[in-house]
ZADO-1210 file (C-alpha; in nm, 4 decimals, padded with zeros to 6 digits):
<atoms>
<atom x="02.8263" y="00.4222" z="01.0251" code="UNK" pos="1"/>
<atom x="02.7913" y="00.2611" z="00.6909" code="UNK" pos="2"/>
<atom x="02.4221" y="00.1813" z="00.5607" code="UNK" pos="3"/>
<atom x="02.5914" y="-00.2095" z="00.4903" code="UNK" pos="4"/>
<atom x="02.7065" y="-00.2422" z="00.8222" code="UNK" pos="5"/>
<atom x="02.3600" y="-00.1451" z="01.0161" code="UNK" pos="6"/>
<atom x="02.1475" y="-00.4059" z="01.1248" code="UNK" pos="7"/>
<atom x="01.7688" y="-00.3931" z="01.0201" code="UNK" pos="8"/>
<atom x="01.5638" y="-00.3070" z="01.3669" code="UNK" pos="9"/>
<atom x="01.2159" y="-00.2048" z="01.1879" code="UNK" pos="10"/>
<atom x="01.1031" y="-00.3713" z="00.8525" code="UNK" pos="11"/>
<atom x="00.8000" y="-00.3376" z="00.6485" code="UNK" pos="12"/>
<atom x="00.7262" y="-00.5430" z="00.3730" code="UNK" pos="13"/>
<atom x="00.3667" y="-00.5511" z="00.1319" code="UNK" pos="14"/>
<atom x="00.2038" y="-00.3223" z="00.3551" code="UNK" pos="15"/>
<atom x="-00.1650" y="-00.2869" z="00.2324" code="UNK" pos="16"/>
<atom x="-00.4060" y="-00.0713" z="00.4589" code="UNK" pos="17"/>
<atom x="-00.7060" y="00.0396" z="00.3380" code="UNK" pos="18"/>
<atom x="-01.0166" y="00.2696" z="00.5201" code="UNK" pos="19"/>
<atom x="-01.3603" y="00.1406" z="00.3818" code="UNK" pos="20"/>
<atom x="-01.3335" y="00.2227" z="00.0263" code="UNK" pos="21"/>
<atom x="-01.0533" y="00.3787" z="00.0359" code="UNK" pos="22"/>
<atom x="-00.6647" y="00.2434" z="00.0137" code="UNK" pos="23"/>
<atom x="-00.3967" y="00.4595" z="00.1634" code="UNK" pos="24"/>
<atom x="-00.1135" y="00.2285" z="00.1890" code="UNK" pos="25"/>
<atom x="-00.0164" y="00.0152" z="-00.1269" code="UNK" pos="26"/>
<atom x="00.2359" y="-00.2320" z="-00.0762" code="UNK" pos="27"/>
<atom x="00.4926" y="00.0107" z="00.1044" code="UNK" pos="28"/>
<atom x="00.7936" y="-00.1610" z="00.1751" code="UNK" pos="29"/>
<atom x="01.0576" y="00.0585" z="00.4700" code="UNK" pos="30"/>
<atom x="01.3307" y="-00.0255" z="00.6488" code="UNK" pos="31"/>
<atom x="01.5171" y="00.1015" z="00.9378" code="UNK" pos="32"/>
<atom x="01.8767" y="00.0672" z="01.0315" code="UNK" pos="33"/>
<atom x="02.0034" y="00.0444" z="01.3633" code="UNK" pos="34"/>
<atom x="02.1180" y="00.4341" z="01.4841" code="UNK" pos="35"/>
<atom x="01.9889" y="00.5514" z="01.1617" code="UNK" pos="36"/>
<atom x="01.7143" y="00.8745" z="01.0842" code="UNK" pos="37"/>
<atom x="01.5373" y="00.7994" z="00.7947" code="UNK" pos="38"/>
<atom x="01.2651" y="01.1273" z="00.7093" code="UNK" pos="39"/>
<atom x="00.9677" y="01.0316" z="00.5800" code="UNK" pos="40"/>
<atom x="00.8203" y="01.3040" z="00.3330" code="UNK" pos="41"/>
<atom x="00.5253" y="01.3349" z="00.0943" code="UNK" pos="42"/>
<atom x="00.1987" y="01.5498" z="00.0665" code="UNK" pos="43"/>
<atom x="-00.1112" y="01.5846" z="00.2894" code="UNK" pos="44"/>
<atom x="-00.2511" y="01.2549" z="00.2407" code="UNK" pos="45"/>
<atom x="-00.0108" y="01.0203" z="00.1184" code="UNK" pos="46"/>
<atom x="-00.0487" y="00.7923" z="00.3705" code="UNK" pos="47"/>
<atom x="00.2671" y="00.8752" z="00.5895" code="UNK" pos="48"/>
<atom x="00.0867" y="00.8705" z="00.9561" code="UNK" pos="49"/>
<atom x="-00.0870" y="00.5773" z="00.8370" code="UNK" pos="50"/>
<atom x="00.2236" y="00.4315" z="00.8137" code="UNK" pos="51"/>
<atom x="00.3476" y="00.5296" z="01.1548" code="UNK" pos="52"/>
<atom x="00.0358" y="00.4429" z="01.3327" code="UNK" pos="53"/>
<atom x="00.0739" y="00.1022" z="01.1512" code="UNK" pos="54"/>
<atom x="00.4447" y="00.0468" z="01.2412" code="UNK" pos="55"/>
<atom x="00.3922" y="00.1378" z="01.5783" code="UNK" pos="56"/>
<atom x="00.0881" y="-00.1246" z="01.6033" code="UNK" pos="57"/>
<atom x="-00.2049" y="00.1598" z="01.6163" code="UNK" pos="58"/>
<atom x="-00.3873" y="00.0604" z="01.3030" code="UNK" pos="59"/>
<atom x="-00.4307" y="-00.2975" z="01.1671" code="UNK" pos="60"/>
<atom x="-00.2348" y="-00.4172" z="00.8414" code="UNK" pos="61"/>
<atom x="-00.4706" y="-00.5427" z="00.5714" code="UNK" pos="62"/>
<atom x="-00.1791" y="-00.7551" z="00.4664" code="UNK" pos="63"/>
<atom x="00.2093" y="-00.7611" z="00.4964" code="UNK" pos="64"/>
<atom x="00.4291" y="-00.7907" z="00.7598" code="UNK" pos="65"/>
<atom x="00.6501" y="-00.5839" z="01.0154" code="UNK" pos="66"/>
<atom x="00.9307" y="-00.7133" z="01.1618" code="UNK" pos="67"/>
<atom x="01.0884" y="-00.5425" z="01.4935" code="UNK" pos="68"/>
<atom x="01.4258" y="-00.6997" z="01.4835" code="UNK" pos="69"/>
<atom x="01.3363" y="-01.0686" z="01.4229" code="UNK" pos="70"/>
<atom x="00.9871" y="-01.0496" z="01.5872" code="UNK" pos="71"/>
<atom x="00.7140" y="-01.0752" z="01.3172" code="UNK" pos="72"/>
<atom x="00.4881" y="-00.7937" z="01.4958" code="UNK" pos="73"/>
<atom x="00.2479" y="-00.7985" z="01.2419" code="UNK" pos="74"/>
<atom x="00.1319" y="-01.1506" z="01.3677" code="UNK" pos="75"/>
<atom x="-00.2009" y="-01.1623" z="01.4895" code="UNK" pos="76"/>
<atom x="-00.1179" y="-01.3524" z="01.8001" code="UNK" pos="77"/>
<atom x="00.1411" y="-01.1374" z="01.9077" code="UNK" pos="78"/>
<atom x="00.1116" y="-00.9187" z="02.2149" code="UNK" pos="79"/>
<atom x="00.0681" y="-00.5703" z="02.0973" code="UNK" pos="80"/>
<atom x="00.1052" y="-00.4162" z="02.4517" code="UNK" pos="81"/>
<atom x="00.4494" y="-00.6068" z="02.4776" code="UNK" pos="82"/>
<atom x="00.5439" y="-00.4770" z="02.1617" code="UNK" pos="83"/>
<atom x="00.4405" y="-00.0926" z="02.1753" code="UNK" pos="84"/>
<atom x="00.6039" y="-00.1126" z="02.4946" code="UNK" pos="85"/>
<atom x="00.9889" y="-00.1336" z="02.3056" code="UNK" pos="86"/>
<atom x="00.8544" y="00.1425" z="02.0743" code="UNK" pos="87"/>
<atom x="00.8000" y="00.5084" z="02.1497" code="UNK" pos="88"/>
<atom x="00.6023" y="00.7363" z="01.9652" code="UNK" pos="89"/>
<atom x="00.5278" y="01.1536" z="01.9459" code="UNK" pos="90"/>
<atom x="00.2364" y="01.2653" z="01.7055" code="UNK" pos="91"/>
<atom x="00.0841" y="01.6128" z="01.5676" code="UNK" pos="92"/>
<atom x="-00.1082" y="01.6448" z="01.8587" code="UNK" pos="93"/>
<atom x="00.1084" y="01.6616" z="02.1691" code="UNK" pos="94"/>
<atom x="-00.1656" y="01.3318" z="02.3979" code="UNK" pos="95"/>
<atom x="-00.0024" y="01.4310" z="02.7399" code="UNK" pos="96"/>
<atom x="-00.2948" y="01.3393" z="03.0058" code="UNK" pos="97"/>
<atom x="-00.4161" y="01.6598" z="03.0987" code="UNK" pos="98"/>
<atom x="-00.5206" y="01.5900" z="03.4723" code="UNK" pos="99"/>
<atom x="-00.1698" y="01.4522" z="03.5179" code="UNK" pos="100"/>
<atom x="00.1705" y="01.6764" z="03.5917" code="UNK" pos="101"/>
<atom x="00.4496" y="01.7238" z="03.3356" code="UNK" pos="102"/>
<atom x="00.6385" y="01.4283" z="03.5936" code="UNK" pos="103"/>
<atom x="00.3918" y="01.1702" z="03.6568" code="UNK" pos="104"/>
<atom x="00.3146" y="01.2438" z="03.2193" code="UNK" pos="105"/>
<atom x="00.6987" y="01.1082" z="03.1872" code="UNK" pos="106"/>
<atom x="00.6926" y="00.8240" z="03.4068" code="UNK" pos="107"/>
<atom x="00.3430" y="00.7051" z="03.3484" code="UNK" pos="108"/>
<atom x="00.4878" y="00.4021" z="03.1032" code="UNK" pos="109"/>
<atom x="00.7919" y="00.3822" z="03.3188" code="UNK" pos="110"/>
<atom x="00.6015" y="00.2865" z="03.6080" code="UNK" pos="111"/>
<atom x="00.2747" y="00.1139" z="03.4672" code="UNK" pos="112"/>
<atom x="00.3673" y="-00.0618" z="03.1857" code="UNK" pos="113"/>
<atom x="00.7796" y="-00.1145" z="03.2545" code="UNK" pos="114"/>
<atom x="00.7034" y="-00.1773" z="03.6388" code="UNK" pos="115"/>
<atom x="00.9283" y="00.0613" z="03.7305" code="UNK" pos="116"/>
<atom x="00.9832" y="00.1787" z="04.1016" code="UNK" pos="117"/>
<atom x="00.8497" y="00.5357" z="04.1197" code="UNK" pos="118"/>
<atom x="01.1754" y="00.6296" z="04.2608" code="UNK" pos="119"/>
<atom x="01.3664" y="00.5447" z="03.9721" code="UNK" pos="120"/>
<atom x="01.1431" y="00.6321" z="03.7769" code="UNK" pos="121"/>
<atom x="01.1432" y="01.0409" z="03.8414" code="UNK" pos="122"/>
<atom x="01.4856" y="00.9915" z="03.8511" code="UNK" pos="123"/>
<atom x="01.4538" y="00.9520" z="03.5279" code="UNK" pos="124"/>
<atom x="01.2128" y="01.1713" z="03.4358" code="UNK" pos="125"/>
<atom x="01.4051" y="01.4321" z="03.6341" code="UNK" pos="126"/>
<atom x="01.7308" y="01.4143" z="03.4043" code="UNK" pos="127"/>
<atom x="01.5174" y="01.4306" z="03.0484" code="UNK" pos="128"/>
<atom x="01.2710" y="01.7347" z="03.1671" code="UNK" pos="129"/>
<atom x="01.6448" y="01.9023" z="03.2409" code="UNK" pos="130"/>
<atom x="01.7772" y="01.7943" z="02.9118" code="UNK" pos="131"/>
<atom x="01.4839" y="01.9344" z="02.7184" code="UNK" pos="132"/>
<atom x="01.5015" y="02.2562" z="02.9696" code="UNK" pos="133"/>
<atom x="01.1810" y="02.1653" z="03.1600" code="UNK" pos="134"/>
<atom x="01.3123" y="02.1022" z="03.5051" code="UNK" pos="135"/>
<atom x="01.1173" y="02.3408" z="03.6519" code="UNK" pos="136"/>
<atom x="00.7643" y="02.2889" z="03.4887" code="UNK" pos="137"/>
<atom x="00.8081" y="01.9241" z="03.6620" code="UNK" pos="138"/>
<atom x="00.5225" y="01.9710" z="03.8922" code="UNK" pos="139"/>
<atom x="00.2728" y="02.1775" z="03.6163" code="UNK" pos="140"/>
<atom x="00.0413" y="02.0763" z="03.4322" code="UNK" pos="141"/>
<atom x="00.0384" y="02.0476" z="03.0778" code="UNK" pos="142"/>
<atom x="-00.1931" y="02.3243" z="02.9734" code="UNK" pos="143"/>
<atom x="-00.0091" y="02.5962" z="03.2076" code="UNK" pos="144"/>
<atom x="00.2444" y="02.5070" z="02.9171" code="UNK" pos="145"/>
<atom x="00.3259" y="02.6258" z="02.5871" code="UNK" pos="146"/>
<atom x="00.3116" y="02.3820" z="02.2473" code="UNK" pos="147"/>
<atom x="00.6913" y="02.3704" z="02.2245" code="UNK" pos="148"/>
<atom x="00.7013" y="02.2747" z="02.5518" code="UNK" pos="149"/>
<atom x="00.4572" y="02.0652" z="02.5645" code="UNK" pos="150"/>
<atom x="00.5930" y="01.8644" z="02.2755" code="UNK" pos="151"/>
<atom x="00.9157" y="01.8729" z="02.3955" code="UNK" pos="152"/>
<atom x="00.7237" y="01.6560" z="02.7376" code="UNK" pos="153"/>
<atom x="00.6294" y="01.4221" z="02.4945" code="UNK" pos="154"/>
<atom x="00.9299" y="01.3127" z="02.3158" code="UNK" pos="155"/>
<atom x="01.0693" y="01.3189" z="02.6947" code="UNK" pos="156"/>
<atom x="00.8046" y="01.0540" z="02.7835" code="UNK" pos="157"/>
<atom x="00.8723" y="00.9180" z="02.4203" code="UNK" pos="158"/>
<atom x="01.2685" y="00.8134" z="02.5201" code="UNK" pos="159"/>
<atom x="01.1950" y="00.7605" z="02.9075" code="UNK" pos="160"/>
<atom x="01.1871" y="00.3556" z="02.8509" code="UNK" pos="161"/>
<atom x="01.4817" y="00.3693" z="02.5641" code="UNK" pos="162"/>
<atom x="01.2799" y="00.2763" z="02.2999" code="UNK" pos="163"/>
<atom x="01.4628" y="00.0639" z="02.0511" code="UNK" pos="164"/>
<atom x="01.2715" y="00.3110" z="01.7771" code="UNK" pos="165"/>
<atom x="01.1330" y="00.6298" z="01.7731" code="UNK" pos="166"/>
<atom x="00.8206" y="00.6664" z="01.5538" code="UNK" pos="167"/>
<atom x="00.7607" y="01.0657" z="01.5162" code="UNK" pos="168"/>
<atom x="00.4580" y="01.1996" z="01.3106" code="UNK" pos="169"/>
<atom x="00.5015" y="01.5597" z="01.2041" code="UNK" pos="170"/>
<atom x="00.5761" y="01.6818" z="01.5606" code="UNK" pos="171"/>
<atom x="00.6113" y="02.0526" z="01.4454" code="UNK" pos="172"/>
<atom x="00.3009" y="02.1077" z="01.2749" code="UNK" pos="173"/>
<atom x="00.0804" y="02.1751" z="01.5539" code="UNK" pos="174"/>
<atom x="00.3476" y="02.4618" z="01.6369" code="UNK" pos="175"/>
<atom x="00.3817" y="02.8317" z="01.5651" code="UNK" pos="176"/>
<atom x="00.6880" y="02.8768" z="01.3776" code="UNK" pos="177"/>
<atom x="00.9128" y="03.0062" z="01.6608" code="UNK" pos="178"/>
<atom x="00.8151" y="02.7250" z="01.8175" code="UNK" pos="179"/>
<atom x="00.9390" y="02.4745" z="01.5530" code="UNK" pos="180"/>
<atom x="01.2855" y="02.5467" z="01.6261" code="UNK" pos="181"/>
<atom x="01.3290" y="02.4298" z="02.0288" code="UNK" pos="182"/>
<atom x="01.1286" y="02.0849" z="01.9016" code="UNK" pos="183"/>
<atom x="01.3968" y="02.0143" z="01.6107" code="UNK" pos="184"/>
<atom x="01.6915" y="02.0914" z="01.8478" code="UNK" pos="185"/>
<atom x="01.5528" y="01.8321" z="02.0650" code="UNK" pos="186"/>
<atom x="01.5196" y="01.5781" z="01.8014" code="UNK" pos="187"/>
<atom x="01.8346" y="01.7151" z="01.6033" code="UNK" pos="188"/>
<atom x="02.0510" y="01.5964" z="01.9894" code="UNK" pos="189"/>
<atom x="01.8718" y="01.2670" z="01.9789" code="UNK" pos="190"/>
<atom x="01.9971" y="01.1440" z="01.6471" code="UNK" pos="191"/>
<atom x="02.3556" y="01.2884" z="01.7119" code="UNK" pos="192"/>
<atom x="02.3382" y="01.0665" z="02.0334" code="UNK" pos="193"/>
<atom x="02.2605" y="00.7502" z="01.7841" code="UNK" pos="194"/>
<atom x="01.9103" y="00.7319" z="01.8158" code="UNK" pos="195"/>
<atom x="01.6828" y="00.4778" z="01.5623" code="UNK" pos="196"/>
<atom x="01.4004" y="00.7410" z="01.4484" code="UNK" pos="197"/>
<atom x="01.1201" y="00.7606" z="01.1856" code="UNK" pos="198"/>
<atom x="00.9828" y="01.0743" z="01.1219" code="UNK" pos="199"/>
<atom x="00.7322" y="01.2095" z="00.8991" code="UNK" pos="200"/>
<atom x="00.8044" y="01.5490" z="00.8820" code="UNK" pos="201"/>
<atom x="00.7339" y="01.8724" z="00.6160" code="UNK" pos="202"/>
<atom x="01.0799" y="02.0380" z="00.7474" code="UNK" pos="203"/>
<atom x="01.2719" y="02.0055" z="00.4273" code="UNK" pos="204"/>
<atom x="01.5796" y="02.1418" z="00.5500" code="UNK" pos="205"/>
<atom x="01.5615" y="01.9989" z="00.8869" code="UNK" pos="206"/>
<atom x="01.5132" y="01.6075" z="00.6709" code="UNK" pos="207"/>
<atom x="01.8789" y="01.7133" z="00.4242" code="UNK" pos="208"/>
<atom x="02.0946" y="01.8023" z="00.7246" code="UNK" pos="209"/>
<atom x="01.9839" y="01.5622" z="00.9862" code="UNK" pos="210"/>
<atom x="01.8287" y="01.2399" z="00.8318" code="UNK" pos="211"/>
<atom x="02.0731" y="00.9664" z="00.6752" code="UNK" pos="212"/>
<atom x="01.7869" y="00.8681" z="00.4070" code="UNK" pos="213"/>
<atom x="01.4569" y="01.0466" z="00.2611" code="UNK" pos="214"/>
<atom x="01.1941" y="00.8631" z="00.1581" code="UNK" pos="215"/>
<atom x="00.9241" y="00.9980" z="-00.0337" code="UNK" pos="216"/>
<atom x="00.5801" y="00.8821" z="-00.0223" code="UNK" pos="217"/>
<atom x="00.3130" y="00.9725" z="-00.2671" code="UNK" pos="218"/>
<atom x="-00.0554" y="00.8653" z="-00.3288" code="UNK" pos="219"/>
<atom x="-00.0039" y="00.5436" z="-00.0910" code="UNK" pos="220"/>
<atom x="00.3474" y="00.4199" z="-00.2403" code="UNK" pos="221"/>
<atom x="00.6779" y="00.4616" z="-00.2097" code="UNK" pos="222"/>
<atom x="00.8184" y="00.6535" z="-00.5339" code="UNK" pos="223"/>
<atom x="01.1735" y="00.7311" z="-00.4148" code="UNK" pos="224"/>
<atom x="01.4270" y="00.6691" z="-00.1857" code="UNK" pos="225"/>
<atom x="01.7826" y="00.7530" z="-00.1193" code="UNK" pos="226"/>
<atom x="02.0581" y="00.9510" z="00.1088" code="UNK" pos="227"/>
<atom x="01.8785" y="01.2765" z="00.2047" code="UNK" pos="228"/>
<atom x="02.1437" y="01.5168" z="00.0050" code="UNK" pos="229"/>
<atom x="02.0811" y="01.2953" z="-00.3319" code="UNK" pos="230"/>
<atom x="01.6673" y="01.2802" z="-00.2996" code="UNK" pos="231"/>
<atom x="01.6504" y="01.6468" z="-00.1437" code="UNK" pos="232"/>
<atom x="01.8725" y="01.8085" z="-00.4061" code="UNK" pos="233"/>
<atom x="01.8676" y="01.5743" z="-00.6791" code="UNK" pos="234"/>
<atom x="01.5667" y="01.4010" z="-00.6901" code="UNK" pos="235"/>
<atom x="01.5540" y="01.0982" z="-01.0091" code="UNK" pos="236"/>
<atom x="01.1600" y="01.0968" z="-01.0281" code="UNK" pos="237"/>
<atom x="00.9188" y="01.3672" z="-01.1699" code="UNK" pos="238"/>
<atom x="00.6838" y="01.3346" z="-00.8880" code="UNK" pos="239"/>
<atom x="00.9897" y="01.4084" z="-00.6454" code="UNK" pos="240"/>
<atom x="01.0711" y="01.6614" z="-00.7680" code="UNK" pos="241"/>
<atom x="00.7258" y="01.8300" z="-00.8352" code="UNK" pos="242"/>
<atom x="00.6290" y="01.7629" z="-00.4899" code="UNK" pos="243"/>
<atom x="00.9931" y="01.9432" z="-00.3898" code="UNK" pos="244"/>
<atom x="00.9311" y="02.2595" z="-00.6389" code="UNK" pos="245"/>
<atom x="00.6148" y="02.2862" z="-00.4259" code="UNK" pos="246"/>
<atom x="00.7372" y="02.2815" z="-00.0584" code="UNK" pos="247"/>
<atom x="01.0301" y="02.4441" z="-00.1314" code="UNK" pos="248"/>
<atom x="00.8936" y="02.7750" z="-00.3494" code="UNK" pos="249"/>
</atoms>
């Protein structure tokens, strides 16, 4: 699909967050087309899951504003809950509830926060822990699984309410390496299948051949942004393409 013809579902504009003293986003402005992958890439510490955990309504905004489709999220008065409920989100760390199963992890939302009969539920469930080969861990718990597995239950709890955007923060770097692999096929399916996603991510190659647009974060703002093949192997700026040299040597 052409960039021109995708509808915005997730815009940022101004966004200002700040820790104490310290600012870590400065005026970022993003936006995210409808079916698109846009890889978010930068350094330790350029503020990229500061920006997730503010898009998905996690952190404050000092000022700005987010828009999720039309809704101004960033409002004060709006309903948070409501609104993290249309989102899903996967982070470093893989968060399943350990005294919980690998089924009842997946259809937690489903059935709490989407009032979802329980039946239908692990129906659900049931189909996603067999797409992402976990059909018969249903019934474990999660630390009688591996990381890869384990993160692989959380982007299947992630989708289980068809989130109109999937936030996902460096999901591979709590991993060992032959690990990485079974996580990226996972997300690699999703965005074939037209999934909206935003991920931070350090997987270079993984960002060229399966996001639609790069954008590179440094030191809080946004320095570049393009179609993944143009920033990735062509990169205009010299911070790009310093910040490439080193991640790529």
């Amino acid at each position: 699909m052409s960039d021109v013809l995708r509808a915005d579902v997730l815009r940022a504009t101004g966004i200002h967050k700040s820790f104490e003293d310290r600012e870590v986003l400065k005026g970022v402005d993003v936006t995210l087309g409808a079916h698109e992958v846009v890889a978010l890439i930068g350094a330790s510490g350029s503020g990229k899951s500061t920006l997730l955990r503010c898009l998905g309504l996690l952190e404050p905004i000092d000022d700005g504003q987010i828009f999720l489709g039309d809704e101004d999220i960033s409002d004060p008065r709006v309903d948070g809950n409501r609104v993290r409920a249309r989102l899903g989100a996967v982070f470093q760390s893989f968060n399943l509830f350990p005294h919980l199963s690998v089924l009842d992890n997946v259809t937690l939302a489903s059935r709490v926060v989407h009032r979802m009969p329980r039946r239908d539920a692990e129906a659900r469930a049931a189909e996603l822990l067999a797409r992402v080969g976990l059909a018969d861990k249903a019934r474990d718990h999660p630390d009688r699984l591996s990381g890869g597995q384990q993160q692989r239950v959380a982007i299947a709890r992630a989708i289980a309410t068809d989130p109109e955007v999937l936030l996902l923060d460096e999901i591979t770097s709590a991993l060992d390496p032959e690990l990485v692999g079974e996580v990226l096929e996972l997300v690699r399916d999703l965005a074939s299948e037209g999934a909206t996603i935003l991920m931070a991510t350090h997987e270079m190659a993984f960002a060229r051949d399966v996001a639609d647009r790069v954008v590179f974060l440094d030191a809080g703002t946004i320095v570049e942004q393009g179609p993944s093949a143009s920033v990735l192997r062509n990169p205009q700026e010299a911070r790009t393409r310093a910040f490439l040299a080193r991640v790529t040597a």
